[in-house]
Residue frames as qw, qx, qy, qz and C-alpha x, y, z in Angstrom:
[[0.000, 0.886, 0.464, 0.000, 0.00, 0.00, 0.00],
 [0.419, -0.628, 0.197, 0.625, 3.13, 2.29, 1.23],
 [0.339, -0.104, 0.585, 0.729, 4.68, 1.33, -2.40],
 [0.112, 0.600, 0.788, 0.081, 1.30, 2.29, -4.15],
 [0.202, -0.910, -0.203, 0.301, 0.97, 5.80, -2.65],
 [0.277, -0.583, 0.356, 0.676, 4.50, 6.93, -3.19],
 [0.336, 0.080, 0.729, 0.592, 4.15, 5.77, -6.71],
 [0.062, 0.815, 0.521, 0.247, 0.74, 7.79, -7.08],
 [0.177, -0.917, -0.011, 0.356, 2.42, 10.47, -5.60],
 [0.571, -0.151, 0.486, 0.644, 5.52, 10.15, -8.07],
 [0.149, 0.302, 0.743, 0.579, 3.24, 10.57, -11.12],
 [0.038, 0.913, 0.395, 0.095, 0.94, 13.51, -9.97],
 [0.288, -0.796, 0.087, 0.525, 4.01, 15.20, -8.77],
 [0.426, -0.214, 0.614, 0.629, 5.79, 14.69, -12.39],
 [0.221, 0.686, 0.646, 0.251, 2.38, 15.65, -14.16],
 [0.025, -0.942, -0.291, 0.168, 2.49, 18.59, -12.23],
 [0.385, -0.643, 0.276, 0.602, 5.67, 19.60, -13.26],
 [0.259, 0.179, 0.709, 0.631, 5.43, 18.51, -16.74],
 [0.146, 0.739, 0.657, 0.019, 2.10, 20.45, -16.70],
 [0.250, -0.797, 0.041, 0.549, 3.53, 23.87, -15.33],
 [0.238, -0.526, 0.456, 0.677, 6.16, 24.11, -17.66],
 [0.244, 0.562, 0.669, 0.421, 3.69, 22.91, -20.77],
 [0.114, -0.832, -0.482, 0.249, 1.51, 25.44, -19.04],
 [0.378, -0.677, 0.028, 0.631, 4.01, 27.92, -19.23],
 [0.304, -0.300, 0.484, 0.764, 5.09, 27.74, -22.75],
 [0.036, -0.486, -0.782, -0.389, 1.64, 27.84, -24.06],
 [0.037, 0.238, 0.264, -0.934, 0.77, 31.52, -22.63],
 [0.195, 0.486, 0.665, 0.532, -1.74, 33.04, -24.32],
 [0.136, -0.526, -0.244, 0.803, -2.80, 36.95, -24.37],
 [0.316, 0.872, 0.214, -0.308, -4.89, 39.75, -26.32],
 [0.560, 0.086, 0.406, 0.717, -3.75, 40.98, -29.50],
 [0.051, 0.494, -0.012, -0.868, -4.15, 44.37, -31.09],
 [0.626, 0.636, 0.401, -0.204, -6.54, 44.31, -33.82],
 [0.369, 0.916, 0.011, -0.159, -5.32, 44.81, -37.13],
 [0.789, 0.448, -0.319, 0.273, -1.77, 44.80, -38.99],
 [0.487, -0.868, 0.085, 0.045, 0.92, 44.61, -36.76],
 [0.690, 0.701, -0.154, 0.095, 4.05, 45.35, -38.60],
 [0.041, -0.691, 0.654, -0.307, 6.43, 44.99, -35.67],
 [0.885, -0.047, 0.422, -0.193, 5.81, 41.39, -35.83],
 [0.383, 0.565, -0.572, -0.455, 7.78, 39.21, -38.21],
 [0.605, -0.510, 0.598, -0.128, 7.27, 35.78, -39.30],
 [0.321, -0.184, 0.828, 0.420, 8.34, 32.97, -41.40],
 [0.665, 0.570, 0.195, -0.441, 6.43, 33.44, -44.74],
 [0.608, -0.038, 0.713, 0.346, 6.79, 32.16, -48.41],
 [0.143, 0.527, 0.573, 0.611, 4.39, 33.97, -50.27],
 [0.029, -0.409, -0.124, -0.904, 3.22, 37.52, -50.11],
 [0.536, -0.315, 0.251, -0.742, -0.04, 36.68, -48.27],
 [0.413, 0.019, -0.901, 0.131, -0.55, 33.58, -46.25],
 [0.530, -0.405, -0.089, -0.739, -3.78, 32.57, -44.49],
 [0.142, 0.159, -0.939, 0.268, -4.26, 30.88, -41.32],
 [0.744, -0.117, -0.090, -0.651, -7.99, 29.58, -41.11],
 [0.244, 0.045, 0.957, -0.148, -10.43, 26.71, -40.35],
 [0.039, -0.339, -0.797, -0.499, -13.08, 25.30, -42.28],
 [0.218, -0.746, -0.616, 0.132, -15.77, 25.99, -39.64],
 [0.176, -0.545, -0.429, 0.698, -14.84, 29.04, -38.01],
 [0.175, 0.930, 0.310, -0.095, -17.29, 32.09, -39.16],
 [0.188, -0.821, 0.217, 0.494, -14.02, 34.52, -38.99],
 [0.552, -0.069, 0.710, 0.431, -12.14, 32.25, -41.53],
 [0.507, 0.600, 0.614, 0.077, -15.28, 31.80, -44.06],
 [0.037, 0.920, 0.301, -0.248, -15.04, 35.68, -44.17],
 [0.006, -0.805, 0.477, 0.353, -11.71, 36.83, -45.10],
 [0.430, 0.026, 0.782, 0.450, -11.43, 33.51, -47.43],
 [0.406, 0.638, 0.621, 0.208, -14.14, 34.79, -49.23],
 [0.064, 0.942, -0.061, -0.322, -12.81, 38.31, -49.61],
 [0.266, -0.475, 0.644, 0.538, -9.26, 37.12, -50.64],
 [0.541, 0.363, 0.708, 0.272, -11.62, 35.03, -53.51],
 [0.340, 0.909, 0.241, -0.014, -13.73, 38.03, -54.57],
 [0.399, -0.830, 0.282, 0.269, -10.23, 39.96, -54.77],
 [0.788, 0.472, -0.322, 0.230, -8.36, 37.51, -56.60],
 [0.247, -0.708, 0.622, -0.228, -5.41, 37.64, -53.67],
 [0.763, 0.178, -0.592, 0.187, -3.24, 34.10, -53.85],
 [0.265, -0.718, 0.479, -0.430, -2.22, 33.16, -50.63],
 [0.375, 0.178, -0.901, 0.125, -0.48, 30.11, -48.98],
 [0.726, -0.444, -0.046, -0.523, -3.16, 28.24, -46.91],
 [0.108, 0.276, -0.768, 0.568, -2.35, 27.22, -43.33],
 [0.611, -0.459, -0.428, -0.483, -5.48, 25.09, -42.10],
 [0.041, -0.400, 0.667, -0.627, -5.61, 25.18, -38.43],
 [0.415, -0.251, -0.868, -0.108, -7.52, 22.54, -36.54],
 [0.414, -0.371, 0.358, -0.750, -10.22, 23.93, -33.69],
 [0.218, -0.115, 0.943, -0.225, -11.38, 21.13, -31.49],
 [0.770, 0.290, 0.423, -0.381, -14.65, 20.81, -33.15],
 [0.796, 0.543, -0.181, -0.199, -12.79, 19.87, -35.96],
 [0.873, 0.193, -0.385, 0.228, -10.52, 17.41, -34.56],
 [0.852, -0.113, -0.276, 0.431, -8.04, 19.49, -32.37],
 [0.338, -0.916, -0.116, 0.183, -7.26, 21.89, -30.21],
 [0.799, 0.270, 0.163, 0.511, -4.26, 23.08, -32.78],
 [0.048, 0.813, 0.028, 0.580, -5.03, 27.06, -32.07],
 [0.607, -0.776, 0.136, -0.105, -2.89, 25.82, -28.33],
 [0.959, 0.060, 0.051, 0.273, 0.04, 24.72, -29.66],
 [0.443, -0.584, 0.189, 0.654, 3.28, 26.23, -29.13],
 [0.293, -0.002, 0.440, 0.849, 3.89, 26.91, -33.28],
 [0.096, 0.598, 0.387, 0.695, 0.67, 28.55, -33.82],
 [0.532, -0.752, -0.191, 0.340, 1.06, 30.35, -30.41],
 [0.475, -0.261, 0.242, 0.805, 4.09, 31.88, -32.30],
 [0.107, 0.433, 0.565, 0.695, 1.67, 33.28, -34.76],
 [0.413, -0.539, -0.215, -0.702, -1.33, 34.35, -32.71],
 [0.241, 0.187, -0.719, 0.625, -1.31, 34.49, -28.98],
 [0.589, 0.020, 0.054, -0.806, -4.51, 34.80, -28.87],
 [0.325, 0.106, 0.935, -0.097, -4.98, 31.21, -29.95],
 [0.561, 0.491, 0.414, -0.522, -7.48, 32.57, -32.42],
 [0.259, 0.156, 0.586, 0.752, -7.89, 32.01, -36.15],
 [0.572, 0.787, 0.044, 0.227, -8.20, 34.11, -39.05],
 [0.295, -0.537, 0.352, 0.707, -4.32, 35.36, -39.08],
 [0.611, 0.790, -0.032, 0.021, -3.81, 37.11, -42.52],
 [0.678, -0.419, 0.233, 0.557, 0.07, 37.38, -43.33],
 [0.436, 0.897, 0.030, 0.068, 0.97, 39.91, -45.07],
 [0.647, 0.679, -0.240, 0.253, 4.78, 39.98, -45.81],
 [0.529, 0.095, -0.661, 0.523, 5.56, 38.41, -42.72],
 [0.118, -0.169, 0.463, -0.862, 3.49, 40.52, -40.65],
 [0.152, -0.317, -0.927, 0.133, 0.26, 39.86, -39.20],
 [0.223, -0.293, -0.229, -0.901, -2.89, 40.91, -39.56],
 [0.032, -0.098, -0.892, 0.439, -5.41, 40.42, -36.66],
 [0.228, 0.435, 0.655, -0.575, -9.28, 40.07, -36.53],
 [0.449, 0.032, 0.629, 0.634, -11.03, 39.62, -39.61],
 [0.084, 0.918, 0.363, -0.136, -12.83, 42.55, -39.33],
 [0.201, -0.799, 0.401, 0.399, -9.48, 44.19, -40.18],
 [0.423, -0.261, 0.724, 0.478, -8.15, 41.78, -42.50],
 [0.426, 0.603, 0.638, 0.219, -11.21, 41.95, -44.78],
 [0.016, 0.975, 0.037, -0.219, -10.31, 46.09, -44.91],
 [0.166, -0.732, 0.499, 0.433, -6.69, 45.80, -44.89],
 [0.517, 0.338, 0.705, 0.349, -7.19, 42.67, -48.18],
 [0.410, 0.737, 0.501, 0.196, -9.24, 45.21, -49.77],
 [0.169, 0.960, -0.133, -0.179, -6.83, 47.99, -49.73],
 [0.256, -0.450, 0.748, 0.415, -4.36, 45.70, -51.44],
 [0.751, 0.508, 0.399, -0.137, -6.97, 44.43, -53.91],
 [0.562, 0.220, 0.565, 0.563, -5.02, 44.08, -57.74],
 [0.032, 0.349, -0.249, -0.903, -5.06, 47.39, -59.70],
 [0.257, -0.052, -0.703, -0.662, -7.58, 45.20, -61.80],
 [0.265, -0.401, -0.877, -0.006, -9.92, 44.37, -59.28],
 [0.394, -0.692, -0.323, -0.511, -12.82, 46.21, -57.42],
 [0.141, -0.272, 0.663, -0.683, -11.40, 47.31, -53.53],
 [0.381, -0.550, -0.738, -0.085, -15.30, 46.36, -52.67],
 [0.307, -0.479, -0.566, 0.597, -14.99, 49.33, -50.89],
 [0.260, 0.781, 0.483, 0.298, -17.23, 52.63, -52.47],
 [0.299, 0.247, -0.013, 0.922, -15.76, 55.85, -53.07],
 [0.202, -0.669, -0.282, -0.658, -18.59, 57.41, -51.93],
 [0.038, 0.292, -0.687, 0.665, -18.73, 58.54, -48.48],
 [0.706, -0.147, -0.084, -0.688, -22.48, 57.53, -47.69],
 [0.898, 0.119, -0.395, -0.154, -22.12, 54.42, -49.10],
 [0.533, 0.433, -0.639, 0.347, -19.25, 53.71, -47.33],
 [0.373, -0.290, 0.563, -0.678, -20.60, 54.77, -43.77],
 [0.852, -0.072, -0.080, -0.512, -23.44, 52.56, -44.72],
 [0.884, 0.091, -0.458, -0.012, -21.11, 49.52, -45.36],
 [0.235, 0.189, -0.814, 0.497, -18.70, 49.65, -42.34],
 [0.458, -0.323, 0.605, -0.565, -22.06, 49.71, -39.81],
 [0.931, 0.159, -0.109, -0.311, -23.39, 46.36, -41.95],
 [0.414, 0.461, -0.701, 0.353, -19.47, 45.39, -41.28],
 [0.113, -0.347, 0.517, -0.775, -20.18, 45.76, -37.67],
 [0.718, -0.144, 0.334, -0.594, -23.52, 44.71, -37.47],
 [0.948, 0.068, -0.244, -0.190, -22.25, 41.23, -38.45],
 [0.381, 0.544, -0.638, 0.389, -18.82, 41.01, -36.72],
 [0.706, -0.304, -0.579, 0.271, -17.77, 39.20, -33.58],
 [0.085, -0.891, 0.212, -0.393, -16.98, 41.12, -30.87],
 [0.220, 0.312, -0.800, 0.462, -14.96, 40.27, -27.58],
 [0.330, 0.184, 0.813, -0.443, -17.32, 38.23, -25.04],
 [0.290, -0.052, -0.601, -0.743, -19.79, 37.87, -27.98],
 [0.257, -0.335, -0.880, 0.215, -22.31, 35.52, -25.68],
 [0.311, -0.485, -0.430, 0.695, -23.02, 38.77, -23.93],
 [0.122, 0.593, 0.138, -0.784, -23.81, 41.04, -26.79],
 [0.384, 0.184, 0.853, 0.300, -25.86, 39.84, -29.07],
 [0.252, 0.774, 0.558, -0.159, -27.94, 42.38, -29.60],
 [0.007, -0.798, 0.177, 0.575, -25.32, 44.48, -30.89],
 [0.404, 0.588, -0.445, -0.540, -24.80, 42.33, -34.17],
 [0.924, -0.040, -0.169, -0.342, -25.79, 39.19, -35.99],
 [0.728, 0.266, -0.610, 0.164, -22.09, 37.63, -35.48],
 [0.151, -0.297, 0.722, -0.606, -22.42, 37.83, -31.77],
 [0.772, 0.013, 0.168, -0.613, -25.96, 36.02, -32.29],
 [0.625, 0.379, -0.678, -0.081, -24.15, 33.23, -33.94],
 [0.212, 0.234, -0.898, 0.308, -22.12, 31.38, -31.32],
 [0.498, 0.047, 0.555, -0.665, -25.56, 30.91, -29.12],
 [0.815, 0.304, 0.123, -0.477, -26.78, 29.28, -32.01],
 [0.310, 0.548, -0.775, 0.055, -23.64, 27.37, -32.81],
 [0.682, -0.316, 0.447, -0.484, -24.50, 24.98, -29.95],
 [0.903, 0.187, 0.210, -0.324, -26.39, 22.75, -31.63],
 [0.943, 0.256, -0.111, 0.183, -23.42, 21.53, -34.11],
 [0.075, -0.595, 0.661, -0.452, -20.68, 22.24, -31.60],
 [0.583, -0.337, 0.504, -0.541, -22.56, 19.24, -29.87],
 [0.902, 0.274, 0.087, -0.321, -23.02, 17.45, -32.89],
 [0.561, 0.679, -0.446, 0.159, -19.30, 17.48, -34.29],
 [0.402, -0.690, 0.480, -0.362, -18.30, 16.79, -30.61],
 [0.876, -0.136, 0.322, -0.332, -19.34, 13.36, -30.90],
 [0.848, 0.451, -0.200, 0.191, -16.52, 12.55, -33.27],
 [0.089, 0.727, -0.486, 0.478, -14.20, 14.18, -30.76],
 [0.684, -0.116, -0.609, 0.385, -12.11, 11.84, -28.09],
 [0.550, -0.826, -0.121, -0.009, -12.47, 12.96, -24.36],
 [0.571, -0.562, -0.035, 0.597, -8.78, 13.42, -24.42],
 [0.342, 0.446, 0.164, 0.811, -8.63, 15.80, -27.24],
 [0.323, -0.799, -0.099, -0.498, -11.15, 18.25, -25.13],
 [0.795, -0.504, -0.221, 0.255, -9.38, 17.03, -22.08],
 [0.546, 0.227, 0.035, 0.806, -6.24, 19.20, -23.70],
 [0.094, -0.572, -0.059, -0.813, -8.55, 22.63, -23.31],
 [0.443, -0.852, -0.076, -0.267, -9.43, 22.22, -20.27],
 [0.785, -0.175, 0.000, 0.594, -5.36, 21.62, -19.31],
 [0.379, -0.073, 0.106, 0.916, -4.01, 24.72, -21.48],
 [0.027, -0.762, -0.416, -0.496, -7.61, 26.87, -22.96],
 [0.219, 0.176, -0.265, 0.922, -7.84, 30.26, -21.23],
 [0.525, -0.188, 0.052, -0.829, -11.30, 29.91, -21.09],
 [0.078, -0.106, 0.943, -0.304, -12.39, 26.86, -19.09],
 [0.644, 0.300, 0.359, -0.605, -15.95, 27.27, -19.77],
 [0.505, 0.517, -0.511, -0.465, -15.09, 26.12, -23.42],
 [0.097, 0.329, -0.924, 0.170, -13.90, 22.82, -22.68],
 [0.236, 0.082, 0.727, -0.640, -16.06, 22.38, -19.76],
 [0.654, 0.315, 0.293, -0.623, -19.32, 22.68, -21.89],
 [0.646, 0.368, -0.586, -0.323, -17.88, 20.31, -25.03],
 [0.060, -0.204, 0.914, -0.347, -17.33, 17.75, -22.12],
 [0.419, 0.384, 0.576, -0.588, -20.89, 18.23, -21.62],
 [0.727, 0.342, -0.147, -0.576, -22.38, 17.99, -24.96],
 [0.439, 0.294, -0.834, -0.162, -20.02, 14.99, -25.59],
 [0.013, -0.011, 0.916, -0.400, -21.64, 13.27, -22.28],
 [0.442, 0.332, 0.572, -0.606, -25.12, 14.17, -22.94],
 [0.209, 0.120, 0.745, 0.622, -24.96, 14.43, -27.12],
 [0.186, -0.166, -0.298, -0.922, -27.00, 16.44, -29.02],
 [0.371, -0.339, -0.773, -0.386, -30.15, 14.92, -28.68],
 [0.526, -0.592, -0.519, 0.321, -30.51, 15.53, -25.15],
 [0.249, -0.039, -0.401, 0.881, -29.39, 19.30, -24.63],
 [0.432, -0.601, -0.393, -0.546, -33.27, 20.32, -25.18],
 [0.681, -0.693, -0.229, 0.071, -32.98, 19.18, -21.15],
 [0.565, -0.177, -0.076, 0.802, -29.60, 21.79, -20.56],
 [0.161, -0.748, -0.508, 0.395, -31.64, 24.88, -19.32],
 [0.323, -0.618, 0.223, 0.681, -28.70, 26.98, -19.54],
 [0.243, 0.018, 0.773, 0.585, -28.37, 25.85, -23.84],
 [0.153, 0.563, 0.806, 0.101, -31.89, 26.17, -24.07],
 [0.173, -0.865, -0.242, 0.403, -32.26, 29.61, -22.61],
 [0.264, -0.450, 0.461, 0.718, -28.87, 30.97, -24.69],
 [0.136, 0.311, 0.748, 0.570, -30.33, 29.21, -28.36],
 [0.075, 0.863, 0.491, -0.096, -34.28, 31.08, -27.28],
 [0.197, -0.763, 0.077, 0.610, -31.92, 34.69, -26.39],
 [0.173, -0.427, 0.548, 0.698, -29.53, 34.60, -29.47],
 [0.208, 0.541, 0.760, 0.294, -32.82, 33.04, -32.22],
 [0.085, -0.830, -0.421, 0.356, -34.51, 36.22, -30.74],
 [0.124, -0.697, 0.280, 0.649, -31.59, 38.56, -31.73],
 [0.210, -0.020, 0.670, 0.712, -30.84, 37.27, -35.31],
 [0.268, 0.482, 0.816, 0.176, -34.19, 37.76, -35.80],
 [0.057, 0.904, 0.292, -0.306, -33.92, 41.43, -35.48],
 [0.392, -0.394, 0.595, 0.580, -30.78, 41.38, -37.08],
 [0.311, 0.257, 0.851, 0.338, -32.31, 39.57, -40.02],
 [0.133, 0.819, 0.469, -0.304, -35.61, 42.20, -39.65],
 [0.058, -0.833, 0.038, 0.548, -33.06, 45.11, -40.45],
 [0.262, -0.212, 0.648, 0.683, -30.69, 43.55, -43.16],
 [0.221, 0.505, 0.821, 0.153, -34.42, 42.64, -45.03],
 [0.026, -0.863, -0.299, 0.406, -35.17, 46.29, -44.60],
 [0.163, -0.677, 0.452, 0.558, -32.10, 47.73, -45.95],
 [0.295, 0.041, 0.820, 0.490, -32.25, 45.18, -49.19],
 [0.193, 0.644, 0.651, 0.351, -35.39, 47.17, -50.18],
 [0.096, -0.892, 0.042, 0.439, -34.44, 50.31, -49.14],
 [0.393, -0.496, 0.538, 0.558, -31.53, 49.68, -51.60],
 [0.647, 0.568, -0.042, -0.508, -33.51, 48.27, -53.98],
 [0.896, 0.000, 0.412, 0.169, -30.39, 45.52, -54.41],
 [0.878, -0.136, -0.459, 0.005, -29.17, 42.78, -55.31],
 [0.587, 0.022, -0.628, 0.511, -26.70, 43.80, -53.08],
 [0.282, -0.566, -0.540, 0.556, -26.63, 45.93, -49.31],
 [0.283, -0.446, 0.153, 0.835, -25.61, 49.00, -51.08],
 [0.590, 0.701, 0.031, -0.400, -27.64, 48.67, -54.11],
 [0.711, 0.633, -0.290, -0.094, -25.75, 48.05, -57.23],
 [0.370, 0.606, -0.690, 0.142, -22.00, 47.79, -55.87],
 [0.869, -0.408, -0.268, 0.080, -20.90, 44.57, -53.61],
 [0.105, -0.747, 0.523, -0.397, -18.74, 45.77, -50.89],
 [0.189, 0.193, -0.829, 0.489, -17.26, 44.18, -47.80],
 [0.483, -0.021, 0.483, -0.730, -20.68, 44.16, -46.27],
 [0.931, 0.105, -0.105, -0.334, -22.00, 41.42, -48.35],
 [0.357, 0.632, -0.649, 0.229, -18.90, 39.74, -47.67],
 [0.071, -0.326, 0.704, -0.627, -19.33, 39.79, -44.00],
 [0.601, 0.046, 0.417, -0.680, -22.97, 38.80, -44.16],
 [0.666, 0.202, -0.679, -0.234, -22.65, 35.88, -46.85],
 [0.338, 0.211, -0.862, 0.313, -20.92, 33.82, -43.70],
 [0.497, -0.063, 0.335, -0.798, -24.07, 34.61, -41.49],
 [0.747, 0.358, -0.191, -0.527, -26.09, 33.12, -44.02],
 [0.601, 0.402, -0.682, -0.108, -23.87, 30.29, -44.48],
 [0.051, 0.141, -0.821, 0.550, -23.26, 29.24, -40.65],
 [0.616, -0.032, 0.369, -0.695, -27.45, 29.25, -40.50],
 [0.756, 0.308, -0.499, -0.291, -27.17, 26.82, -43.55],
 [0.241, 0.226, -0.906, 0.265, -24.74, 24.42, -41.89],
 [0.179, 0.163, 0.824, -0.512, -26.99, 24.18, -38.46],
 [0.065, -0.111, -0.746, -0.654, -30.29, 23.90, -40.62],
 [0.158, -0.617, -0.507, 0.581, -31.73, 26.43, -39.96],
 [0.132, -0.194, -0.376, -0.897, -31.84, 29.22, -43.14],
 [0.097, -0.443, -0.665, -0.594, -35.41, 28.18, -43.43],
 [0.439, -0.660, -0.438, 0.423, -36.56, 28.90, -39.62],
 [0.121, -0.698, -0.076, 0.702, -35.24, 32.87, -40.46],
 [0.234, 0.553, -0.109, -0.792, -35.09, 32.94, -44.08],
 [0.483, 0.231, 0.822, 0.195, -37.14, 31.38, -46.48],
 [0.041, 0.450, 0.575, 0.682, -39.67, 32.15, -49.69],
 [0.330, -0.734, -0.520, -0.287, -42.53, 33.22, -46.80],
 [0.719, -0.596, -0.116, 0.339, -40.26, 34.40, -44.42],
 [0.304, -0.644, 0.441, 0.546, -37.60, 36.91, -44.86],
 [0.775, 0.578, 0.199, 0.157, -38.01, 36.61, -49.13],
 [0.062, 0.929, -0.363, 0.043, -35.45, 39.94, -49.01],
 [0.379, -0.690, 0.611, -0.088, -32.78, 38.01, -47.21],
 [0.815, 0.152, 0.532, -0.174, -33.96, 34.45, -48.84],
 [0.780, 0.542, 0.221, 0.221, -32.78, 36.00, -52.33],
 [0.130, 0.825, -0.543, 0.089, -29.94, 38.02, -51.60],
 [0.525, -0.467, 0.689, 0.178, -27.95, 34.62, -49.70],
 [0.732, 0.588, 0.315, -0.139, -29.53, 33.08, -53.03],
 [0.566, 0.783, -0.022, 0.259, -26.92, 35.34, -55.13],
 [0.155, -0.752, 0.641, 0.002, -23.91, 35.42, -52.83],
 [0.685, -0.209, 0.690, 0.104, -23.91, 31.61, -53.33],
 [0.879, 0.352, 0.315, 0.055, -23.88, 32.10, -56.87],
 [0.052, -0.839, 0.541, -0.041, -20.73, 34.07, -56.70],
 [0.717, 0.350, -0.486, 0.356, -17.66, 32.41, -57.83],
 [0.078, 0.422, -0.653, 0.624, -15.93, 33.25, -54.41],
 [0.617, -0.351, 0.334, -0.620, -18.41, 31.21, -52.51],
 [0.883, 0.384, -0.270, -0.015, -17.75, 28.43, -54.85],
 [0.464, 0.519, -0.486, 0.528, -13.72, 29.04, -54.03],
 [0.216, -0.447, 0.600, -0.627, -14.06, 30.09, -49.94],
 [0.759, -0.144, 0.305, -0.557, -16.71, 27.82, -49.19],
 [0.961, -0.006, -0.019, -0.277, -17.51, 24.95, -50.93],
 [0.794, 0.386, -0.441, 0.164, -13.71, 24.14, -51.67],
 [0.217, 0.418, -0.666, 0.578, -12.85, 24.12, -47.92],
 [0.814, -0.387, -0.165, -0.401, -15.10, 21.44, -46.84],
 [0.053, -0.234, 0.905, -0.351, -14.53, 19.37, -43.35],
 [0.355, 0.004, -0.931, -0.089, -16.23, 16.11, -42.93],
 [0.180, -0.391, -0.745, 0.509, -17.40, 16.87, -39.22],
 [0.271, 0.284, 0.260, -0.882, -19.51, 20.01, -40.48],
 [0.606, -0.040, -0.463, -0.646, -21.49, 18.08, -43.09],
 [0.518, -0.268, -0.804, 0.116, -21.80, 14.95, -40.63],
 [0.013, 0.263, 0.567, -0.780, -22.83, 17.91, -37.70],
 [0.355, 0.106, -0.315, -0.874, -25.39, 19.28, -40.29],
 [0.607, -0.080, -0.720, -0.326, -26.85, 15.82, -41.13],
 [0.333, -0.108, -0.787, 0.507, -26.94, 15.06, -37.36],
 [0.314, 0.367, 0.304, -0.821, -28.87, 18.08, -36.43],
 [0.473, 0.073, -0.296, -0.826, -31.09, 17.37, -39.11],
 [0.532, -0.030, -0.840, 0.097, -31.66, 13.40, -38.14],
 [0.165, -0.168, -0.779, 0.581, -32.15, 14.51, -34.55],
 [0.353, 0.133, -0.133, -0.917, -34.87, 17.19, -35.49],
 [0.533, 0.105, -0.540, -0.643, -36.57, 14.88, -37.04],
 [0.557, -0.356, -0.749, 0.042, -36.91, 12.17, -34.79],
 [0.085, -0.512, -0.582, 0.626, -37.30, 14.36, -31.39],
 [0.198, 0.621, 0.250, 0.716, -39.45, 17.48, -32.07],
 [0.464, -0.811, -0.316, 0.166, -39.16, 18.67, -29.21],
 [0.668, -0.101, 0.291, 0.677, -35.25, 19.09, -30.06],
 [0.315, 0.449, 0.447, 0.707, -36.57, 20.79, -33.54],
 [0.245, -0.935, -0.252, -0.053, -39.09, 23.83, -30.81],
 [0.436, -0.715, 0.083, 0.541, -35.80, 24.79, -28.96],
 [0.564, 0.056, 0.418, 0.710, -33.72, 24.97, -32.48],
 [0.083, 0.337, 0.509, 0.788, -36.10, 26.68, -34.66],
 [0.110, 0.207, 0.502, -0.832, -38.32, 27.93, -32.11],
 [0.636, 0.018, -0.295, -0.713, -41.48, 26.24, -33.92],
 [0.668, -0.122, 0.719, -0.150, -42.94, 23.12, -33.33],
 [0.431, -0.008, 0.845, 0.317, -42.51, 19.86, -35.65],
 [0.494, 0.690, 0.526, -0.060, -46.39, 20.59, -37.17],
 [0.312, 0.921, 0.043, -0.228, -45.00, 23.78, -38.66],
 [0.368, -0.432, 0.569, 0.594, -41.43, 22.55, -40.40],
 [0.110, 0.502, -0.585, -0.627, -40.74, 22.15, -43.89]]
């Protein structure tokens, strides 16, 4: 029993050291928004993108560098719903301390937050291409607050009501829970070891232990998906406004800018968790129903999107759509209708 003890004590004391000093070299801190030119790091090509398939930020500045024409060396980065907590690793710690993706690279430097990188792309746009950004001042005010009103912010959870990409992650849930289920307990076991936010971890434990089907009975999930459905939906109210104030096809009327850019990926993240029709359909939101219509028939949606598919978001898609269907109770909390009134 003696020998037992010491030997369990050996091996929590050697974890903990081996932890610390993991712990240590895997900081992670805020970044300044935007290019930061006193940064330098190994590059190959002019502009070099670090993304993931899933993440909303990504979608966005891939589909700007398409519309653009900008080449750039792609650096796919793994988040744990897609396999792996890869945005905690010491080499892409060297990139972004933040642990977040989009990075842009621009001749070795870095460009943070892809509210910035979709600006600072489009004032390097080709001499032959369209900035996307309008000369006019109007127009322009118009398109940075349609920037805005779709952008993440910092604690997004918390302020949804300021713009649809804070309404997102509340509605993410559902195939955050689904993709989970492909995910080993020690990959998520990593974030809650080195993640800065512990809640993150902590709640993909939980979907992986209860699985989708069941979070209808996770108060907390329930209550967040009702809050953040609530907001896009006013979100969704205004863009529908503005497309007939404009008069189209695009936010601005005639020209596409960085605001249809920003608000394609909206559109696209409601697709994945299937949902579109639940906020925009033919009877529903028609405005909003035919503008995502024509950003998906854009080449650059073709290029950002479809050619940077991941396995676990069409198998999280099909999941949420499988579970829907057999619970409706599942399908009231999602879409905030009941079963009688789907598709």
């Amino acid at each position: 029993m003696t020998i037992l003890v010491g030997v369990v004590a050996l091996f929590a004391a050697t974890f903990f050291v081996v932890w610390t000093r993991e712990r240590r070299q895997r900081r992670t801190h805020p970044v300044a928004a935007g290019l930061r030119p006193e940064i330098s790091l190994p590059f190959e090509e002019e502009f070099e993108l670090y993304h993931n398939a899933l993440s909303l930020c990504s979608m966005k500045i891939r589909v700007c560098l398409a519309e653009l024409d900008i080449p750039y060396r792609s650096h796919p980065i793994d988040l744990i719903e897609t396999g792996a907590y890869e945005t905690l690793s010491r080499h892409f710690l060297s990139v972004n301390p933040a642990a977040t993706v989009p990075v842009l690279v621009h001749d070795g430097h870095p460009v943070y937050e892809s509210h910035e990188q979709i600006r600072y792309a489009a004032a390097h746009a080709p001499p032959d291409r369209a900035s996307l950004v309008p000369d006019d001042p109007a127009l322009r005010s118009t398109m940075e607050r349609w920037i805005d009103r779709s952008s993440l912010t910092e604690d997004p959870i918390e302020h949804g009501d300021e713009s649809a990409g804070n309404a997102v992650p509340g509605l993410t849930l559902a195939i955050f829970a689904a993709m989970i289920d492909r995910i080993g307990y020690t990959k998520i076991l990593e974030g809650v070891l080195f993640h800065f936010d512990k809640k993150r971890p902590f709640m993909f434990l939980l979907f992986k232990a209860m699985g989708l089907e069941r979070m209808g009975k996770i108060p907390l999930a329930v209550k967040l998906i009702a809050r953040s459905r609530k907001q896009m939906d006013v979100h969704l109210d205004a863009l529908e406004k503005e497309l007939g104030a404009s008069g189209g096809p695009w936010i601005l009327g005639d020209p596409y800018s960085l605001a249809d850019v920003s608000w394609l990926v909206i559109f696209e993240r409601l697709a994945q968790l299937d949902t579109l029709h639940a906020f925009a359909a033919d009877g529903l939101r028609p405005g909003c129903a035919a503008y995502f219509e024509r950003l998906r028939a854009r080449p650059a949606y073709r290029e950002a999107i479809l050619e940077h598919p991941h396995p676990l978001i069409s198998y999280g898609t099909n999941r949420i759509r499988s579970a829907k269907a057999a619970n409706p109770a599942l399908r009231a909390v999602l879409e905030g209708r009941p079963a009688s009134a789907a598709r």
